[in-house]
NUFINU-427005 format. One record per residue (C-alpha): residue in one letter; z, y, x negated; residue number from 1. Coordinates in nm, 3 decimals. Layout:
! residues N
+------+---------+---------+---------+-----+
! code !      c3 !      c2 !      c1 ! pos !
+------+---------+---------+---------+-----+
!    A !       Z !       Y !       X ! NUM !
...
+------+---------+---------+---------+-----+
END
This chain:
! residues 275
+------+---------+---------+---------+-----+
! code !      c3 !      c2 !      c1 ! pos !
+------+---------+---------+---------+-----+
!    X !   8.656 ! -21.605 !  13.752 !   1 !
!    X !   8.316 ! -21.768 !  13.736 !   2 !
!    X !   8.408 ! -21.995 !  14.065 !   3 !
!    X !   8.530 ! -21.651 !  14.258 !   4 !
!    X !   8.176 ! -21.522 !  14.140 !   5 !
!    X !   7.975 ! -21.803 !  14.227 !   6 !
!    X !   8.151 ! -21.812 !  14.597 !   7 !
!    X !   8.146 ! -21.460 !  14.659 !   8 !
!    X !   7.761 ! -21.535 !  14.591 !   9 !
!    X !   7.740 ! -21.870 !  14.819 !  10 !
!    X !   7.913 ! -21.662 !  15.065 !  11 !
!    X !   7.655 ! -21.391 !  15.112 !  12 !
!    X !   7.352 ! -21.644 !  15.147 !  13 !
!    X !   7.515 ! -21.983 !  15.160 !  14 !
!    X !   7.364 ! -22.033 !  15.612 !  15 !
!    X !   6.999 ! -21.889 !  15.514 !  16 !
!    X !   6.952 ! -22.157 !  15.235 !  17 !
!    X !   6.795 ! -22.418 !  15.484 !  18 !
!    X !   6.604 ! -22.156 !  15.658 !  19 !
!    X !   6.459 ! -21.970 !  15.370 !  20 !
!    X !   6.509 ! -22.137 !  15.025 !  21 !
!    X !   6.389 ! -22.472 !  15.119 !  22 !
!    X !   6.043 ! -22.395 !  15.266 !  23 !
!    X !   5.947 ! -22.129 !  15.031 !  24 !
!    X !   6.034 ! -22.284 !  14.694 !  25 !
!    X !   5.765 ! -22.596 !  14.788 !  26 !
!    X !   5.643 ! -22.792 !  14.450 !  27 !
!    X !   5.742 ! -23.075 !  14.232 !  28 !
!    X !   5.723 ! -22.914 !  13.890 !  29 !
!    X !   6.094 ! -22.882 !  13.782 !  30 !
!    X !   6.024 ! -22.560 !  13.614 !  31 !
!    X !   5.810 ! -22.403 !  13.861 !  32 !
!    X !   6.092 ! -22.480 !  14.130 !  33 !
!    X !   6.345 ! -22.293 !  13.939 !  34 !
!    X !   6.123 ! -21.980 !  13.864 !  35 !
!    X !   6.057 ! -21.997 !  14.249 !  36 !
!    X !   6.414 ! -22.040 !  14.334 !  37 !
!    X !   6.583 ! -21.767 !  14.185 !  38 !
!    X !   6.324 ! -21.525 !  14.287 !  39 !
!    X !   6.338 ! -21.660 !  14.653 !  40 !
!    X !   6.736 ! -21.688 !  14.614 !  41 !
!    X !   6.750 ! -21.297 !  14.430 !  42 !
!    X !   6.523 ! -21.150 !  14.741 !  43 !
!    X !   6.782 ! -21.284 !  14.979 !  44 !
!    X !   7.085 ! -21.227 !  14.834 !  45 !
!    X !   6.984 ! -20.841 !  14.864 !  46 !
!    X !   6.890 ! -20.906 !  15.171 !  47 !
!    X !   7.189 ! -21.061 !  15.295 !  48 !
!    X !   7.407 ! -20.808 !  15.075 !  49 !
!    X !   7.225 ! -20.536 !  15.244 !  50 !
!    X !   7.281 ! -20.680 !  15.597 !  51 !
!    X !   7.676 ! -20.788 !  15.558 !  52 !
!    X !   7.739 ! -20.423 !  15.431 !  53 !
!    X !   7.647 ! -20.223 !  15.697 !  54 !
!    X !   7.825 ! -20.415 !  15.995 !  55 !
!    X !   8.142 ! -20.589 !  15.906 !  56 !
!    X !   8.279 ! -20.563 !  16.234 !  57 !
!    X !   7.996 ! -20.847 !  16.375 !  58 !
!    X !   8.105 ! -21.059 !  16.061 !  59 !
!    X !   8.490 ! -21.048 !  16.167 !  60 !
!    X !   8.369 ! -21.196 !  16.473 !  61 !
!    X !   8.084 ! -21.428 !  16.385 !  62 !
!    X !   8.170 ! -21.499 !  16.019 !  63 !
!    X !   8.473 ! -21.436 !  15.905 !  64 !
!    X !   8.446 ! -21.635 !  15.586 !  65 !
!    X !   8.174 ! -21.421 !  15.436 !  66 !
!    X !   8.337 ! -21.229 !  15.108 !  67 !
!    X !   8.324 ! -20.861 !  15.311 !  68 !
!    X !   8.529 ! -20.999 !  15.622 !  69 !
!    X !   8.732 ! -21.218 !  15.387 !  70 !
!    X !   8.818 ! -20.935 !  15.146 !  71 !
!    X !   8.689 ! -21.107 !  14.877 !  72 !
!    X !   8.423 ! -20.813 !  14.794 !  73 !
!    X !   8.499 ! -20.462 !  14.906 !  74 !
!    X !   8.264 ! -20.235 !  15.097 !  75 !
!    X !   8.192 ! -20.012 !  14.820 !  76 !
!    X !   8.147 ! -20.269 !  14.564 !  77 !
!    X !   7.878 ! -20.412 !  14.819 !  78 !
!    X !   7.717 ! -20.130 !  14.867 !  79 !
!    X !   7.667 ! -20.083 !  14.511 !  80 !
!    X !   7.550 ! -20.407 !  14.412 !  81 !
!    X !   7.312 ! -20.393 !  14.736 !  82 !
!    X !   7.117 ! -20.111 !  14.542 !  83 !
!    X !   7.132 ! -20.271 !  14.207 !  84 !
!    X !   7.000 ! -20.580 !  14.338 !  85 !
!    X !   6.689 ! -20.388 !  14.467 !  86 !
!    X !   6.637 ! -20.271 !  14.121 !  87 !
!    X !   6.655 ! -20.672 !  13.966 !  88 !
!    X !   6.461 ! -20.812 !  14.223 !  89 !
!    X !   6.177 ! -20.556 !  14.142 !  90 !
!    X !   6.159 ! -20.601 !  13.773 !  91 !
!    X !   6.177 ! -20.949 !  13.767 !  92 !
!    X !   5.907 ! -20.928 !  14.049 !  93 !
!    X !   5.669 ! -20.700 !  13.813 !  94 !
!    X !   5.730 ! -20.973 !  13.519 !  95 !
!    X !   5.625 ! -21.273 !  13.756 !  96 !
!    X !   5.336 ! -21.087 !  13.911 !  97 !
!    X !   5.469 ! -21.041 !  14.253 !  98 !
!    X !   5.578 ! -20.695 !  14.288 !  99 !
!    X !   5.366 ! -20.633 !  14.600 ! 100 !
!    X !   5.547 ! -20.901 !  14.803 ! 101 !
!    X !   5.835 ! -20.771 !  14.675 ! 102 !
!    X !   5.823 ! -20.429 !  14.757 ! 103 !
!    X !   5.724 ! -20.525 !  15.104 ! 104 !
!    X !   6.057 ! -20.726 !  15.162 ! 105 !
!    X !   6.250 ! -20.469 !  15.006 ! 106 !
!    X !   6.090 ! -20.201 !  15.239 ! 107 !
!    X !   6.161 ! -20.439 !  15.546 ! 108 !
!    X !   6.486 ! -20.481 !  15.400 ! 109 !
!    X !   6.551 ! -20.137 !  15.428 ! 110 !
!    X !   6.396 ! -20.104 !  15.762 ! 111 !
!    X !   6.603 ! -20.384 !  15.908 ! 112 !
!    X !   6.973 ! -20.307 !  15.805 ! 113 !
!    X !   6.961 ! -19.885 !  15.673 ! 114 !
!    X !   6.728 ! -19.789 !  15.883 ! 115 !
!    X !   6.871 ! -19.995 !  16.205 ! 116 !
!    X !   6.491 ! -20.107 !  16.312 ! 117 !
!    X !   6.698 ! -20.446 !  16.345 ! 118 !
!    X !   6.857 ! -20.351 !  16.605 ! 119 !
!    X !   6.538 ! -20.339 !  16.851 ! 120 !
!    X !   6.417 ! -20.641 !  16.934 ! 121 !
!    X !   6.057 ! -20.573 !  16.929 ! 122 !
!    X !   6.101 ! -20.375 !  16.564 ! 123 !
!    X !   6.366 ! -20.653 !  16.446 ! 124 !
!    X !   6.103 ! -20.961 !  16.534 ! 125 !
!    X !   5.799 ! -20.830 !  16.317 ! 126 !
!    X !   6.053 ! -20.686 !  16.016 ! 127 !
!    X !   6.178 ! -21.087 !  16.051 ! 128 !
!    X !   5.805 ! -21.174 !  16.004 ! 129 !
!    X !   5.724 ! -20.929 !  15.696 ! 130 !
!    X !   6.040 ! -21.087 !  15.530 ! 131 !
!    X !   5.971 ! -21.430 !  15.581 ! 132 !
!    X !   5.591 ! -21.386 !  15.468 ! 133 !
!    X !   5.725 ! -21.206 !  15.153 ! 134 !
!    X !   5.958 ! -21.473 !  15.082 ! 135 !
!    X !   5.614 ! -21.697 !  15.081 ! 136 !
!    X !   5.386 ! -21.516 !  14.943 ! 137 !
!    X !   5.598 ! -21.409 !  14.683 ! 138 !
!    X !   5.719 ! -21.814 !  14.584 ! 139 !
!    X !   5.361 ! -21.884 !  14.610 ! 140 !
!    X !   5.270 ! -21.621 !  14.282 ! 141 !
!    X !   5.625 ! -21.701 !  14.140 ! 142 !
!    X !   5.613 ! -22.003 !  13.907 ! 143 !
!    X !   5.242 ! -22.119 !  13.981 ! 144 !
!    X !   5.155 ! -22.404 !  13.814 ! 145 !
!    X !   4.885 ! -22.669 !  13.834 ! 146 !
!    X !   5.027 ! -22.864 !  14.063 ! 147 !
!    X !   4.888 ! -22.562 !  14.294 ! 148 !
!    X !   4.540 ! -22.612 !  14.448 ! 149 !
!    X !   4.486 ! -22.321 !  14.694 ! 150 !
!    X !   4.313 ! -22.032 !  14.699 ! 151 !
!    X !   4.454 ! -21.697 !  14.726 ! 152 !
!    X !   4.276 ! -21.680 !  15.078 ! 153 !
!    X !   4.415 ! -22.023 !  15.202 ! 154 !
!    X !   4.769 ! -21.883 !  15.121 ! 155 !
!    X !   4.703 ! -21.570 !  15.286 ! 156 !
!    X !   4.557 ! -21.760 !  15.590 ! 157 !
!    X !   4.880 ! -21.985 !  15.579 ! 158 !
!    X !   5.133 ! -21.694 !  15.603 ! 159 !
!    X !   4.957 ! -21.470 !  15.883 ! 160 !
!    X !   5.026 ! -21.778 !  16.045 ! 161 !
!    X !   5.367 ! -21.782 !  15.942 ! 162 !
!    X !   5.439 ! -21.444 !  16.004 ! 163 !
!    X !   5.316 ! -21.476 !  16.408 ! 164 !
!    X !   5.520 ! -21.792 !  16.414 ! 165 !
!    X !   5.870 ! -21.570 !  16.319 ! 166 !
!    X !   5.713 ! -21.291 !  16.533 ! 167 !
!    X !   5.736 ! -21.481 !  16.819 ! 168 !
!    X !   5.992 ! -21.725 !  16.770 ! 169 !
!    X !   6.257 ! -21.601 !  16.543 ! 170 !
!    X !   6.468 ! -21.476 !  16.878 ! 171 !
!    X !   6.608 ! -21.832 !  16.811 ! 172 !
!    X !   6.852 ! -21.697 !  16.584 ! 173 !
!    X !   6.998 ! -21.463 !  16.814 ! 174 !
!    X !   7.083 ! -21.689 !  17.103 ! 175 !
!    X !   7.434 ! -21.753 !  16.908 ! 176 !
!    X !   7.502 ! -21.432 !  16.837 ! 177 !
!    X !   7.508 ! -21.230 !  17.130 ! 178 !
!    X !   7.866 ! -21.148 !  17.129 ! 179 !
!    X !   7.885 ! -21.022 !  16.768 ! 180 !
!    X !   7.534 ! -20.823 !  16.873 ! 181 !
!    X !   7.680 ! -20.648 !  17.197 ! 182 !
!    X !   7.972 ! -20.571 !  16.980 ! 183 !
!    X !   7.729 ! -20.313 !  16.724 ! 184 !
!    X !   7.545 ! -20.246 !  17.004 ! 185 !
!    X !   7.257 ! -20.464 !  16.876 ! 186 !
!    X !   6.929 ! -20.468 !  17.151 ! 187 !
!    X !   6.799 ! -20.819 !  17.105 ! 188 !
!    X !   6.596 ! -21.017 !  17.309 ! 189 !
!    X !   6.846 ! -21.279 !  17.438 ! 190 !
!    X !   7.068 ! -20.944 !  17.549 ! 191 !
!    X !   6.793 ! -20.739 !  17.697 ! 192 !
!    X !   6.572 ! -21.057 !  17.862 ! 193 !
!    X !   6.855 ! -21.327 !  17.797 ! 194 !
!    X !   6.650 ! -21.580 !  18.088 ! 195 !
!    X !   6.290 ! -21.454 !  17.963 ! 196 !
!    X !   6.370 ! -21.507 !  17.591 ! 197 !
!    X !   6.490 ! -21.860 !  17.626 ! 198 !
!    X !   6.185 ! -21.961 !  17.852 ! 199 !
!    X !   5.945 ! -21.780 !  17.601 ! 200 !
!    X !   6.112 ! -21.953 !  17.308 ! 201 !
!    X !   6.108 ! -22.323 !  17.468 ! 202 !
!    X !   5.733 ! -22.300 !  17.565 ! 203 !
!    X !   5.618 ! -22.106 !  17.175 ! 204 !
!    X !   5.782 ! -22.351 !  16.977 ! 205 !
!    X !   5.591 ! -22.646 !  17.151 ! 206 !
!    X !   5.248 ! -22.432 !  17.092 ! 207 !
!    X !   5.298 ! -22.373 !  16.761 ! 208 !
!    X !   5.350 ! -22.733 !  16.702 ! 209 !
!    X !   5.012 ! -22.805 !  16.855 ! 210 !
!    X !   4.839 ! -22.558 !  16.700 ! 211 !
!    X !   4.967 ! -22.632 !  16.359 ! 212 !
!    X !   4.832 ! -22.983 !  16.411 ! 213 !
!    X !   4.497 ! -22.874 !  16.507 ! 214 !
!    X !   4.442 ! -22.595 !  16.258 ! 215 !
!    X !   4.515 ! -22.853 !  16.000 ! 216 !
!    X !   4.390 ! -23.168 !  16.130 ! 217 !
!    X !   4.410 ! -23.320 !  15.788 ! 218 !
!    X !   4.772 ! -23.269 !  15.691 ! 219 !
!    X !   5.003 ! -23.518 !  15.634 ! 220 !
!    X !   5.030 ! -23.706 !  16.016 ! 221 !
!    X !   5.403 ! -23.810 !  15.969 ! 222 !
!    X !   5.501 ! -23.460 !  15.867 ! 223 !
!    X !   5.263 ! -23.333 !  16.175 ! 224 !
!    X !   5.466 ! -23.588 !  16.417 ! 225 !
!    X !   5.820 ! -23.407 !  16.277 ! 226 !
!    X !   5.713 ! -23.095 !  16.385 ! 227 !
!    X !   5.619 ! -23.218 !  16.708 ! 228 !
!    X !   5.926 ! -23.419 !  16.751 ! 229 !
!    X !   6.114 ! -23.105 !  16.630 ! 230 !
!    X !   5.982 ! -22.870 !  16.808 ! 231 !
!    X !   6.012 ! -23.075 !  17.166 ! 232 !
!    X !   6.360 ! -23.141 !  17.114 ! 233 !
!    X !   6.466 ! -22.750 !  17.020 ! 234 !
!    X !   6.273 ! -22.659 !  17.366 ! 235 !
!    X !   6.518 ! -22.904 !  17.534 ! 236 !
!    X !   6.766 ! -22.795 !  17.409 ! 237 !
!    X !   6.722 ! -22.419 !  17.406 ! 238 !
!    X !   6.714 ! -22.482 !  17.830 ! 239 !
!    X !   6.958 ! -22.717 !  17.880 ! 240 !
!    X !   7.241 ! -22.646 !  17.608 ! 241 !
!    X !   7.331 ! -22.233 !  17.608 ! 242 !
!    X !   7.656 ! -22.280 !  17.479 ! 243 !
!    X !   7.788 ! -22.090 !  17.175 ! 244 !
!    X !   7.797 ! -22.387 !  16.977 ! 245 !
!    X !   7.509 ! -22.541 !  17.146 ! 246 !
!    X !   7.304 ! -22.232 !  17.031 ! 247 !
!    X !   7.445 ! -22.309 !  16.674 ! 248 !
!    X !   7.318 ! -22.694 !  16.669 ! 249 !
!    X !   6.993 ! -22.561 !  16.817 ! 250 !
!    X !   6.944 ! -22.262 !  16.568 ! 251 !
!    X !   6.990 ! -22.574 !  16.298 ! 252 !
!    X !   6.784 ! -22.796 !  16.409 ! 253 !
!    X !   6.493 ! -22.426 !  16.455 ! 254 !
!    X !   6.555 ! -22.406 !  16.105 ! 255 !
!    X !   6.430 ! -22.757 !  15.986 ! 256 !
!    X !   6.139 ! -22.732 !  16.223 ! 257 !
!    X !   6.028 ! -22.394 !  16.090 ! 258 !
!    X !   6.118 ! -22.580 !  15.728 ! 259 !
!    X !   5.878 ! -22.866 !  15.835 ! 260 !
!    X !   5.636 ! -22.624 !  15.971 ! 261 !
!    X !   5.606 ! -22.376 !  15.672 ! 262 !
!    X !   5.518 ! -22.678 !  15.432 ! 263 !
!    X !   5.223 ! -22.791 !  15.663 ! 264 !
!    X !   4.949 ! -22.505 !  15.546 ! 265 !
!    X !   5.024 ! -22.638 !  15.202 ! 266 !
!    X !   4.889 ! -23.013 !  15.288 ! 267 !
!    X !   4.601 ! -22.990 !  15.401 ! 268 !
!    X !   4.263 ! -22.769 !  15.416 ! 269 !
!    X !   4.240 ! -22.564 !  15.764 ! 270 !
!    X !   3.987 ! -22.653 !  15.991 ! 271 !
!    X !   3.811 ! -22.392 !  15.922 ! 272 !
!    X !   3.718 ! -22.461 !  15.562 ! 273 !
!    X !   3.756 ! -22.433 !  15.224 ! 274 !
!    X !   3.732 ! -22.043 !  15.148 ! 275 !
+------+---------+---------+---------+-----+
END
């Protein structure tokens, strides 16, 4: 029983670990990482639960392992532990002092899957940003512990600049998906611009590489090469490689360059000061 629970969970959130857990959880006290994860982990699940509910049909396609396509969860049970989840992530939000971020991810949340906003590109880009920033912000009041040395105006500073960087960027994700999309009738912006969104992809994700490294000059200079490397070869390969599976490798590879990129603000001082 306890291994059908714990895959039925994997199952829902098991290909956003890399791209959200990882990056947002970001300190060495043991403690502080496992307050962080499971309030990172518990925002997603509902998101993910919320998503995988609504449009099974683009799971059949795209996913058919996950546990609504698979049969392993039915719709209605999903639907009913979507809303209950929305009431655990919020009080154990108000108990680790991050109820505000919380209440905006669970508003975008909404926004995204009920309320369809995710289905227009322009609408489903800056909901992508609000729930990334959330997941950071939130991690960053989750769990803090002394190993944390920033002010609440240097994180604040750090996720704006997050929150352009999924903005603009997090079309990346779709590139894969645009069968499944078509198939709900999904308006992204590799289906309505699908030449335009791959050259505005290749040449942002360069830019933000080189404006990371000169907003924080003093961060870590290996970790500022990664991203550079990174970010030059998902350009590349963005262009030259638009297969399916291509897309898939390249969406992987996004993910650990946004990874590398989201731990940057939290190495260094900006350039523009200590606040």
């Amino acid at each position: 029983m306890y291994t059908s629970i714990v895959s039925v969970l994997y199952g829902f959130t098991g290909s956003d670990i890399m791209g959200i857990l990882i990056p947002t959880v970001r300190s060495l006290d043991p403690t502080c990482i496992a307050v962080r994860g499971l309030w990172v982990w518990l925002h997603l699940l509902q998101f993910c639960v919320s998503n995988q509910s609504l449009e099974p049909e683009e799971d059949r396609k795209n996913k058919p392992w996950r546990p609504i396509p698979s049969g392993a969860l039915s719709m209605r049970s999903a639907r009913t532990f979507r809303w209950g989840l929305l009431v655990a992530c919020l009080a154990f939000s108000a108990q680790c002092g991050a109820l505000i971020p919380s209440a905006a991810f669970s508003f975008a949340t909404w926004a995204h899957n009920e309320a369809k906003l995710g289905s227009q590109w322009i609408s489903r880009n800056v909901l992508n940003g609000i729930g990334y920033s959330s997941f950071s912000v939130g991690a960053s009041y989750v769990g803090r512990s002394a190993l944390d040395h920033f002010s609440a105006s240097e994180v604040l500073v750090g996720q704006m600049l997050i929150f352009a960087v999924i903005s603009t960027t997090i079309q990346a994700q779709d590139f894969k998906d645009v069968e499944g999309d078509i198939l709900v009738g999904r308006q992204t912006l590799p289906i309505v611009f699908p030449i335009a969104s791959r050259i505005v992809t290749v040449l942002l994700i360069p830019v933000w590489s080189f404006f990371f490294a000169f907003f924080y000059p003093t961060a870590y200079p290996s970790l500022l090469f990664l991203v550079g490397i990174l970010g030059a070869i998902n350009s590349v390969r963005f262009w030259f490689i638009r297969t399916r599976d291509g897309d898939k490798v390249s969406y992987l590879l996004y993910n650990v360059w946004l990874c590398s990129l989201h731990v940057i603000p939290f190495t260094a001082i900006a350039v523009i000061g200590p606040f």
